[in-house]
C-alpha positions in Angstrom: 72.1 103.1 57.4 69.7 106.1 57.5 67.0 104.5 59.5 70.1 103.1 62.3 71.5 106.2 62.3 68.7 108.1 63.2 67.5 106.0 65.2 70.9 106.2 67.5 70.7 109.6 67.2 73.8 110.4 64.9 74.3 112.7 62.1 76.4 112.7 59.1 75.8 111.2 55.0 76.4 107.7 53.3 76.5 107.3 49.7 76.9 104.2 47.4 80.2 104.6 45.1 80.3 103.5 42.0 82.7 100.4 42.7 79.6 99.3 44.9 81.0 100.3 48.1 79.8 102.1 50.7 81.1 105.7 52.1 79.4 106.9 55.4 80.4 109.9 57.7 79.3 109.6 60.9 79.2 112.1 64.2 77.3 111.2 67.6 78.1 110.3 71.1 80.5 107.3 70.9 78.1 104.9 71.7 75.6 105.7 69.0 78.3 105.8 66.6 79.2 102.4 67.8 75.6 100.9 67.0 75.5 102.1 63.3 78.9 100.6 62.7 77.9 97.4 64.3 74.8 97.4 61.9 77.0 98.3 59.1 78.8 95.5 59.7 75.9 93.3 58.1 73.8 96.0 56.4 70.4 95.5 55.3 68.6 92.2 54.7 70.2 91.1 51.2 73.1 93.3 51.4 76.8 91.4 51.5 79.8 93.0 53.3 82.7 91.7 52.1 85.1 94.1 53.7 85.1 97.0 56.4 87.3 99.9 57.0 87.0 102.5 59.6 88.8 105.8 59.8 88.5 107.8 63.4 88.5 111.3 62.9 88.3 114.7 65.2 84.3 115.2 65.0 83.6 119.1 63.7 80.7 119.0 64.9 79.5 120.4 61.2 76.0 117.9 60.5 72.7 118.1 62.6 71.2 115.5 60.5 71.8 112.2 58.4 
């Protein structure tokens, strides 16, 4: 998610939970935000996503980087 998030140009942090999912905050223009959570959709080669929730927040504009 690092590499597609950079790559789109979008800041924020993911991190691996210890029940094996995935937590990711994510701030960019719309669009670029759009293209990580497509990718995320499928993840890395190897990776199985059994289930996908997304929660839309005010951005704070508070992460320059992922």
């Amino acid at each position: 998610m690092k590499e597609a998030a950079e790559k789109n140009n979008v800041s924020g942090w993911v991190r691996n939970l210890s029940d094996k999912r995935v937590e990711a905050v994510l701030e960019g223009e719309e669009s670029n935000v759009e293209a990580v959570i497509d990718w995320s959709r499928i993840g890395p080669p190897g990776a199985v996503v059994e289930y996908f929730q997304i929660m839309k927040e005010e951005s704070k504009e508070e992460f320059f980087k992922f």
